[in-house]
VMD Tcl script that draws the C-alpha trace (Angstrom):
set ca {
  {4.49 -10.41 44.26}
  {8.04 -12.14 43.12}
  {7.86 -14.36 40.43}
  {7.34 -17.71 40.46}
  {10.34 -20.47 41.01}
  {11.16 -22.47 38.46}
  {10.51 -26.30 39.28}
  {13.79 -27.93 40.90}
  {15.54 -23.76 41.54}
  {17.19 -23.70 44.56}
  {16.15 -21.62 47.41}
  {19.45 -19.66 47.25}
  {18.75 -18.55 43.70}
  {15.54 -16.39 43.61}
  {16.20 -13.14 44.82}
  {14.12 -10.03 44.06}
  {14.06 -7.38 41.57}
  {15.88 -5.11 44.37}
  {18.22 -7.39 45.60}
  {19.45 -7.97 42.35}
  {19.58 -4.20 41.93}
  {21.99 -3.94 44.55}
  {24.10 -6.56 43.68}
  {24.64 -5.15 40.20}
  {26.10 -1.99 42.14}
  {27.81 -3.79 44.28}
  {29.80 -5.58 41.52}
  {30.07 -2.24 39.46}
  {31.59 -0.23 42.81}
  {34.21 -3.63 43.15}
  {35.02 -3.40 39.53}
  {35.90 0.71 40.13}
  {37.86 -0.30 42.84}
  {40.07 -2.82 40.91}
  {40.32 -0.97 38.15}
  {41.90 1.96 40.23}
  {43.95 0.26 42.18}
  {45.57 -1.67 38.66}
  {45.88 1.37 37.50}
  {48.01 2.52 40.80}
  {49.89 -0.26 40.67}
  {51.03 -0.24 37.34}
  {51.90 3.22 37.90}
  {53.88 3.22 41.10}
  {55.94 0.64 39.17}
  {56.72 2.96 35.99}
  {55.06 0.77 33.60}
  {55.28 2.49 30.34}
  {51.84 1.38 29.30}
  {48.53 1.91 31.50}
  {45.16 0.26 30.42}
  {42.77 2.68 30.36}
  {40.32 1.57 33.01}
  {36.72 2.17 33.15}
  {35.48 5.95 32.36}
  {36.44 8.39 34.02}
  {39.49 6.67 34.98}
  {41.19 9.93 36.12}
  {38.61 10.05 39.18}
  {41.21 10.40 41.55}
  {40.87 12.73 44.31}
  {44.99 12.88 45.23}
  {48.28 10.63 45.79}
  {49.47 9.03 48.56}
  {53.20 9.13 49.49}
  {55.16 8.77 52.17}
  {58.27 10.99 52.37}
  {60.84 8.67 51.77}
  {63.54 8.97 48.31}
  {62.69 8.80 45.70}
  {59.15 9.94 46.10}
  {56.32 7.83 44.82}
  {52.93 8.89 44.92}
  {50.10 6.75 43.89}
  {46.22 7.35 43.28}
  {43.90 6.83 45.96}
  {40.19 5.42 44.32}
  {37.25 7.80 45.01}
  {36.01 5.31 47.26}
  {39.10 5.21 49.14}
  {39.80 8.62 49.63}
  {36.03 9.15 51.00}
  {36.56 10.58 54.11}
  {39.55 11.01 54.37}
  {42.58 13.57 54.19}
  {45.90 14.24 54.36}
  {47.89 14.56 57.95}
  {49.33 18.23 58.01}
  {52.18 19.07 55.65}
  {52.61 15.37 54.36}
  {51.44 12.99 51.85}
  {50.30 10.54 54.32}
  {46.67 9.84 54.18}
  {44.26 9.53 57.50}
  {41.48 7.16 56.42}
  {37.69 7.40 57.25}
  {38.02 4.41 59.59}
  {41.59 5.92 61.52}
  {44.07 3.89 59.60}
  {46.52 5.40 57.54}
  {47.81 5.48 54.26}
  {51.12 5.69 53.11}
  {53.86 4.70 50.85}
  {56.82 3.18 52.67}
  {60.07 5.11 52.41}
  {62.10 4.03 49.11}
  {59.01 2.07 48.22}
  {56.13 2.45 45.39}
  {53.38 0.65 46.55}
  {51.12 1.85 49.45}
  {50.22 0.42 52.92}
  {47.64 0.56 55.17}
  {49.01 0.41 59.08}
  {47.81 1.71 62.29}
  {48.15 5.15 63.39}
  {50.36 4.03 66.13}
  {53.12 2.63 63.48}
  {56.37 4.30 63.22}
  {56.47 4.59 59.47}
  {53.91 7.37 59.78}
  {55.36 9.37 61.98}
  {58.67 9.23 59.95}
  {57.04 9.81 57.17}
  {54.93 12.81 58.27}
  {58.32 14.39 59.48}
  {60.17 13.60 56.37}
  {57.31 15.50 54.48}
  {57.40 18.77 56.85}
  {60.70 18.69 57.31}
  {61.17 19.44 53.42}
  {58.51 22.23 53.32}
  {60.10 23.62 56.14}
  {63.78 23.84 54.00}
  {61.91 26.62 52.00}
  {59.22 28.59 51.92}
  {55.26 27.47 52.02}
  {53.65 30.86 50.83}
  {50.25 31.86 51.88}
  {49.48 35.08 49.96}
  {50.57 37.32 52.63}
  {48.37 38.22 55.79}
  {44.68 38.58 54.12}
  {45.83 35.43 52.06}
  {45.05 32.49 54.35}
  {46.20 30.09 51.28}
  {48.95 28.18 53.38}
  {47.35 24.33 53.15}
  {46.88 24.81 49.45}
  {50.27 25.69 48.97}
  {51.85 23.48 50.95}
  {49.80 20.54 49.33}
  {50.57 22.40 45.78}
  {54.24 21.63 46.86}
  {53.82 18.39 48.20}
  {51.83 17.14 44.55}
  {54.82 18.63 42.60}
  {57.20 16.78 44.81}
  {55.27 13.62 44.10}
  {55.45 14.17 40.18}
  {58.87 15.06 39.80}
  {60.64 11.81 39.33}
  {64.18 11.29 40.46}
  {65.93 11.93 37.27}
  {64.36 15.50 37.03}
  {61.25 14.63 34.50}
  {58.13 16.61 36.11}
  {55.31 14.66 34.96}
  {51.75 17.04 34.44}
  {49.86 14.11 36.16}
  {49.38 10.77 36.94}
  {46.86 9.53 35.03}
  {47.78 7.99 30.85}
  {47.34 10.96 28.77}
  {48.95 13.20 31.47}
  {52.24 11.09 32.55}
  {54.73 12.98 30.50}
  {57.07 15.83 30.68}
  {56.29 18.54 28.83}
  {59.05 21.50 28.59}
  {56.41 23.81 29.24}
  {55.09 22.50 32.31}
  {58.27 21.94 33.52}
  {59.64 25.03 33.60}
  {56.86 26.73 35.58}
  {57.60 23.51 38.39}
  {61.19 24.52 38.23}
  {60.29 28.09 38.70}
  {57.73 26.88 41.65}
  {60.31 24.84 43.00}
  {62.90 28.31 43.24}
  {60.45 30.49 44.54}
  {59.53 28.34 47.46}
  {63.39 27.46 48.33}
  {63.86 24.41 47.24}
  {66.65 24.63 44.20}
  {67.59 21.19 43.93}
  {64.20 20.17 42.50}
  {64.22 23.34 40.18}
  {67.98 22.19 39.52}
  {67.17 18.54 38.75}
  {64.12 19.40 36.19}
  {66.43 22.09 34.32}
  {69.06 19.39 34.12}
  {66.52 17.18 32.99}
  {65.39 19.54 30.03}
  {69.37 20.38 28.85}
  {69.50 16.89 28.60}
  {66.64 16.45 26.30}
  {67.05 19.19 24.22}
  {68.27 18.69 20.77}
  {71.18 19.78 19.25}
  {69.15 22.39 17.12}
  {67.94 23.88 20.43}
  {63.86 22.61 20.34}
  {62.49 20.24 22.04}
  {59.73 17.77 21.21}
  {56.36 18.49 22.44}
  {56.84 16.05 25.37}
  {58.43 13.29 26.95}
  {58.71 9.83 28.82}
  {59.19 9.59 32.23}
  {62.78 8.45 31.19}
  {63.27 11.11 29.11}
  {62.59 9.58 25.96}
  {60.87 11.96 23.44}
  {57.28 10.89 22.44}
  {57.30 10.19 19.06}
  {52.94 10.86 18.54}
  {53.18 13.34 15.40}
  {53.00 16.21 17.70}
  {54.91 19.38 15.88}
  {57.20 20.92 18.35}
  {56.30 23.69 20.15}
  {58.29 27.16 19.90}
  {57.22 28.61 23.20}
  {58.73 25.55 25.05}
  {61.57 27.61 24.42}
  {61.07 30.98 25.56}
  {59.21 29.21 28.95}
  {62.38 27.15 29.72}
  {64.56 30.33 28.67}
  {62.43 32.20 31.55}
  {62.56 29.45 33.80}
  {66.70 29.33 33.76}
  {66.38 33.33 34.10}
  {64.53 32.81 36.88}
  {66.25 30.14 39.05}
  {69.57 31.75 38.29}
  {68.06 35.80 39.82}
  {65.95 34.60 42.25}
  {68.89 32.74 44.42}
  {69.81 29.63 42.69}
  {73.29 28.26 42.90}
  {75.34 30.70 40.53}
  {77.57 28.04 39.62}
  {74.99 26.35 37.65}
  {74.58 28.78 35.07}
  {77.88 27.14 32.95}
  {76.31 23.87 32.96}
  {73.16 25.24 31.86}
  {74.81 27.97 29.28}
  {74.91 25.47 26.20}
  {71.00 24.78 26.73}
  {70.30 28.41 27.46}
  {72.55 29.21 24.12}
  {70.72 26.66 22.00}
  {67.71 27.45 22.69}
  {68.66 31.30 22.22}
  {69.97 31.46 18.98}
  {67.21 29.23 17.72}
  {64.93 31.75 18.50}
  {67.01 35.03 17.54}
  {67.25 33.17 14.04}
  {63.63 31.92 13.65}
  {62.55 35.81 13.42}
  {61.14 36.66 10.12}
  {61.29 40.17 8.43}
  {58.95 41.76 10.54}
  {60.64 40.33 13.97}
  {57.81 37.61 14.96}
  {58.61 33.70 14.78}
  {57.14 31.17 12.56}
  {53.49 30.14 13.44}
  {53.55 26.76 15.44}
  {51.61 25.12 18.11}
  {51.14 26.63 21.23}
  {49.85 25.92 25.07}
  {46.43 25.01 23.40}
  {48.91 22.19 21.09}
  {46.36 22.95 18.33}
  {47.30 23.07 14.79}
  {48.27 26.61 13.99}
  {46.92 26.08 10.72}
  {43.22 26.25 12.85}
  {43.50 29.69 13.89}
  {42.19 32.75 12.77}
  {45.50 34.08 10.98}
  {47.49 30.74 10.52}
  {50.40 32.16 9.10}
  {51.09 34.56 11.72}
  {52.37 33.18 14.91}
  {49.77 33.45 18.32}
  {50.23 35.71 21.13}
  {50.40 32.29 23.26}
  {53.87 31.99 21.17}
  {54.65 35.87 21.05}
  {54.66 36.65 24.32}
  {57.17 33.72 25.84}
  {59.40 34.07 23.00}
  {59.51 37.92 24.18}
  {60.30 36.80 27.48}
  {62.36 34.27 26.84}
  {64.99 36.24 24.91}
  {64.99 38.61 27.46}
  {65.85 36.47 29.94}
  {68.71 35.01 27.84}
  {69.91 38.38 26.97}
  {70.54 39.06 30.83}
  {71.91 35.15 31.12}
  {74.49 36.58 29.00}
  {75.22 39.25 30.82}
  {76.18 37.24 34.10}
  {77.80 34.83 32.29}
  {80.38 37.25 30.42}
  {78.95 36.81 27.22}
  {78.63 41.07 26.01}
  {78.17 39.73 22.00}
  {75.06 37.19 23.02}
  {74.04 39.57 25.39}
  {73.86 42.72 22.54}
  {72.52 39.74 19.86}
  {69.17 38.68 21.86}
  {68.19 41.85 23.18}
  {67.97 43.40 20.09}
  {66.05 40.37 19.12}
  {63.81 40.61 22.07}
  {63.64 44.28 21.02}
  {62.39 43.14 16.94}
  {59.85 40.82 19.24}
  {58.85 43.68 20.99}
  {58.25 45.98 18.22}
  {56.17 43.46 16.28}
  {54.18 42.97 19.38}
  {53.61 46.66 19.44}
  {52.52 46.87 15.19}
  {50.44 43.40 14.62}
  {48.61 42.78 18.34}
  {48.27 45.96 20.29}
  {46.17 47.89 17.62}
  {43.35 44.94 17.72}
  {43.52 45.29 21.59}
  {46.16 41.80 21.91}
  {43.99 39.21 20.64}
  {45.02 35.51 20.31}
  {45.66 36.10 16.65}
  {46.82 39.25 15.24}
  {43.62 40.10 13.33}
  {40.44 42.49 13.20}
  {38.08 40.59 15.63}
  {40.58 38.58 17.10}
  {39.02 36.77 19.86}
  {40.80 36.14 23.09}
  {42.72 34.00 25.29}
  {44.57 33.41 28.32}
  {47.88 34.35 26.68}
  {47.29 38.05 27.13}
  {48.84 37.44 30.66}
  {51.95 35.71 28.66}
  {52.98 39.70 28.30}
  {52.17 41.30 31.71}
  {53.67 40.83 35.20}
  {55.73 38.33 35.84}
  {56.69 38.12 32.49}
  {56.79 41.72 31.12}
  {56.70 45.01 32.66}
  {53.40 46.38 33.51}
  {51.34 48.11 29.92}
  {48.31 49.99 31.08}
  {46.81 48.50 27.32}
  {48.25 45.03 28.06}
  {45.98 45.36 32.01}
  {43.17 46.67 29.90}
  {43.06 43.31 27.23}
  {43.35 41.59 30.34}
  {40.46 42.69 31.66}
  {38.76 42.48 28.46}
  {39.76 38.40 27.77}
  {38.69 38.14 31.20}
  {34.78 38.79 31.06}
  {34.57 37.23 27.56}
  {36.24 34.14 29.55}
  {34.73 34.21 32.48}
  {31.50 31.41 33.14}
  {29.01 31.03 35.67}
  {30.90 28.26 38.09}
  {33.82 31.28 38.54}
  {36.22 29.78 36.44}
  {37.49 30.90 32.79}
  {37.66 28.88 29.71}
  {41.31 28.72 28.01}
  {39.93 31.18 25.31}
  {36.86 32.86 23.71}
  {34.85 30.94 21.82}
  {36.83 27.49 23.07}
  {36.16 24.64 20.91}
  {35.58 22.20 23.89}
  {33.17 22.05 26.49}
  {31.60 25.52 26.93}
  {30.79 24.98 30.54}
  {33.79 24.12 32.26}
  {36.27 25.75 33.43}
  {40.20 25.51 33.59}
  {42.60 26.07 36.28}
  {45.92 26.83 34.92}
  {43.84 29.45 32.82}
  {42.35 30.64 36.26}
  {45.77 30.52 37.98}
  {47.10 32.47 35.27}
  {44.97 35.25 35.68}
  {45.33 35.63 39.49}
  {49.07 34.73 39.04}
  {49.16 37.99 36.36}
  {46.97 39.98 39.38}
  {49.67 39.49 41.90}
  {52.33 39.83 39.87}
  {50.88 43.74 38.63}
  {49.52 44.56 42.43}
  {45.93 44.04 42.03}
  {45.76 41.75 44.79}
  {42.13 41.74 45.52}
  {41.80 40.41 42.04}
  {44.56 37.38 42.86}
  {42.77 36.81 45.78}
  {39.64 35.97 44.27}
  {41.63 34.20 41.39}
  {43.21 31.75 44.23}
  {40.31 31.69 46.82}
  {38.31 30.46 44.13}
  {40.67 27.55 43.04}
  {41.05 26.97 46.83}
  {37.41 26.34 46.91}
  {37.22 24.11 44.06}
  {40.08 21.83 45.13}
  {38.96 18.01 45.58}
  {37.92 16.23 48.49}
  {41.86 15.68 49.87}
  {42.50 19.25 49.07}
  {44.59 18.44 45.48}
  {43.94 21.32 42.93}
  {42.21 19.58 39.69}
  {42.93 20.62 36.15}
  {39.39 21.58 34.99}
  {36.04 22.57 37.50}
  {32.77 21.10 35.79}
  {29.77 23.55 35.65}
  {28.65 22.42 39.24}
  {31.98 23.46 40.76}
  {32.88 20.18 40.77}
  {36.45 19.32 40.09}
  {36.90 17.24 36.75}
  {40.33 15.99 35.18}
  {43.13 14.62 36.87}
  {44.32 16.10 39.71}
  {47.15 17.00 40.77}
  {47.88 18.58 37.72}
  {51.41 19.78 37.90}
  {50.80 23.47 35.64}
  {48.51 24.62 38.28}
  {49.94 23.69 41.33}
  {52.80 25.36 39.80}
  {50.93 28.67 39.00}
  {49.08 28.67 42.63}
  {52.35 28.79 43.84}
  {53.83 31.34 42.08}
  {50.85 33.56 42.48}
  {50.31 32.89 46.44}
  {54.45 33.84 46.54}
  {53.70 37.36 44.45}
  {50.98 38.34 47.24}
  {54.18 38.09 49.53}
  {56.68 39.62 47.54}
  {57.56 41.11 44.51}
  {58.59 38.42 41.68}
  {61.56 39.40 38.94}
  {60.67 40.53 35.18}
  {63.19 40.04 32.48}
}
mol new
graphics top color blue
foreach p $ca { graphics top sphere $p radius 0.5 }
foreach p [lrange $ca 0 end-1] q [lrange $ca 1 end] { graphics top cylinder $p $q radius 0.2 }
display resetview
């Protein structure tokens, strides 16, 4: 029986205990609406600063573009994006009720128009018309991976800005460049056939390196370093070392390598001199960016520093070889070689743990010295294997290490991605297969790969995240053909 109305309440005014149920969650769903699409907004415009909006604000399923230069993509709300999906090959978004969404060419703020409006056919053309300038790999004939990779592309498309900073994600936290990240988009972006995106984020990081040859842990959109007490990190170095290698062998213009020597020499000799008397670098932060004072043997370097400052000064050592440079050529090989030997004395006899110590536990970095960025070690497959089933949880996935100090039950791709990536790389393509079909399967509801997969298989974290669209990508392209070591 509803209660009672108070002498001289209008009509209008009683409503029952359900009615006012559904109005509170009614007024919640409005308010997750707004806040998304304030968020959007203030991102398509580049504001530097982005309210966080009500938990979990990264609840985006995808972007929405539209083809057109330079390429904006903005958020769609979960409610938005409910039923609907992309049109093939493009960032233009079918709705549940037939519209579409897109954002107008040399715009940053999406539209809703008919199907029948020109702007989305132009802008679905634009969009294939750019995949089809390269290559949209699909992990060879038992693969069947095409739509993730060409959506993979698309996403890092959308979060490369014009001036060459390739962003990890939309969403606060993630909106910055990090060298890291960035060199595995410029090494997507070459594998696929599209150089002028790898060319504009390598630009991008010669630019922001410093004159000592680091770089800070990340930066601005504008390519402003973030000044948040984050130590630099030394394997920024050896990645964007590798990535340079790896544009310049694998077909990119040849007559980019002078205007990218003075980066690739910085960065070189910083490393070559950073070697201590046993041949490994200083500890520092890592691909985790935790303290390196928190791990097991804090005044050792990790392997997730190790193994790209191997590769890195490999790659530089051939760099010097093309570009005429015998001394620097001679000078980081044998430093690559001190690298190598150290490997060999403080990781392989504990089986390549993430710290060189009896009982070292294990991370994802054990793939940071196998194929594609070492030669093939039948002990190197076998640690593999091993950081692989201490890893591995129930949803499929892998955590970023043993024993991770975050949430236990969920799972992240890039560390997935690196493991199939490290599969197809060494030939062991059923395992890849399985790596990729099972980020394939735990994509969100547009088809954008996420950066974490909760312990229901469903996505969690931002998504697209840049690393792992990068790694898909690269792996899906080593089912298809074989990909250079330094």
């Amino acid at each position: 029986m509803p209660a009672p109305r108070s002498p001289g309440e209008p009509p209008s005014r009683r409503r029952s205990p359900q009615r006012r149920a559904r109005r509170r969650s009614g007024v919640r769903k409005v308010r997750r609406t707004a806040a998304m699409l304030i968020v959007a907004a203030l991102i398509a415009t580049g504001g530097a600063t982005v309210p966080e909006p009500p938990s979990p604000g990264w609840a985006s399923p995808g972007l929405v573009g539209g083809g057109g230069w330079p390429f904006a993509g903005v958020p769609m709300s979960p409610e938005q994006a409910e039923g609907a999906s992309y049109l093939p090959d493009s960032s233009v978004v079918k709705l549940a009720d037939g519209r579409v969404r897109l954002v107008p060419s040399g715009g940053d703020t999406p539209i809703t128009v008919d199907a029948s409006d020109p702007r989305v056919a132009r802008a679905v053309r634009s969009d294939a018309a750019w995949l089809a300038q390269g290559r949209v790999p699909a992990g060879g004939a038992a693969g069947g991976h095409r739509e993730m990779a060409a959506r993979a592309l698309l996403d890092l498309r959308l979060l490369t800005r014009p001036n060459g900073a390739s962003l990890a994600s939309w969403y606060s936290k993630w909106r910055y460049s990090w060298p890291r990240d960035s060199a595995f988009a410029a090494a997507a972006f070459t594998v696929t056939g599209h150089p002028s995106e790898a060319r504009r984020i390598l630009r991008f990081l010669a630019r922001a390196q410093h004159d000592d040859g680091m770089w800070a842990a990340r930066y601005n959109a504008d390519g402003t370093a973030v000044a948040d007490g984050r130590a630099p990190q030394l394997d920024s170095l050896g990645w964007v070392l590798w990535a340079a290698w790896f544009y310049r062998v694998q077909g990119g213009d040849p007559n980019e390598l002078p205007a990218l020597w003075p980066m690739v020499q910085r960065a070189a000799d910083h490393l070559a001199r950073s070697l201590d008397a046993e041949g490994l670098p200083p500890a520092s932060s890592d691909y985790w960016e935790r303290d390196h004072r928190r791990e097991q043997d804090p005044r050792r370097p990790t392997l997730g520093v190790v193994g790209p400052v191997l590769a890195g000064l490999r790659a530089a050592a051939d760099l010097a070889g093309m570009h005429g440079e015998a001394a620097k050529a001679y000078e980081w090989r044998s430093a690559a070689q001190r690298v190598s030997d150290a490997l060999a004395r403080q990781f392989a006899p504990y089986g390549y743990p993430r710290s060189p110590v009896s009982g070292g536990l294990m991370d994802t970095s054990v793939t940071f010295i196998a194929p594609p960025f070492a030669h093939p070690d039948p002990n190197v497959t076998a640690a593999i294997g091993n950081a692989e089933r201490r890893q591995a949880l129930p949803n499929g996935g892998v955590l970023p290490g043993e024993r991770w100090s975050g949430t236990p039950n969920v799972a992240w791709t890039p560390e997935t991605a690196l493991f199939g990536l490290t599969a197809a790389a060494s030939g062991r393509t059923q395992d890849a297969l399985e790596r990729l079909g099972w980020l394939s399967a735990h994509r969100t509801s547009l088809g954008v790969l996420p950066e974490k997969v909760g312990a229901t298989g469903k996505p969690a974290g931002p998504a697209p995240l840049g690393w792992t669209a990068s790694l898909v990508l690269l792996g899906l392209s080593a089912l298809e053909r074989p990909l250079p070591v330094p």
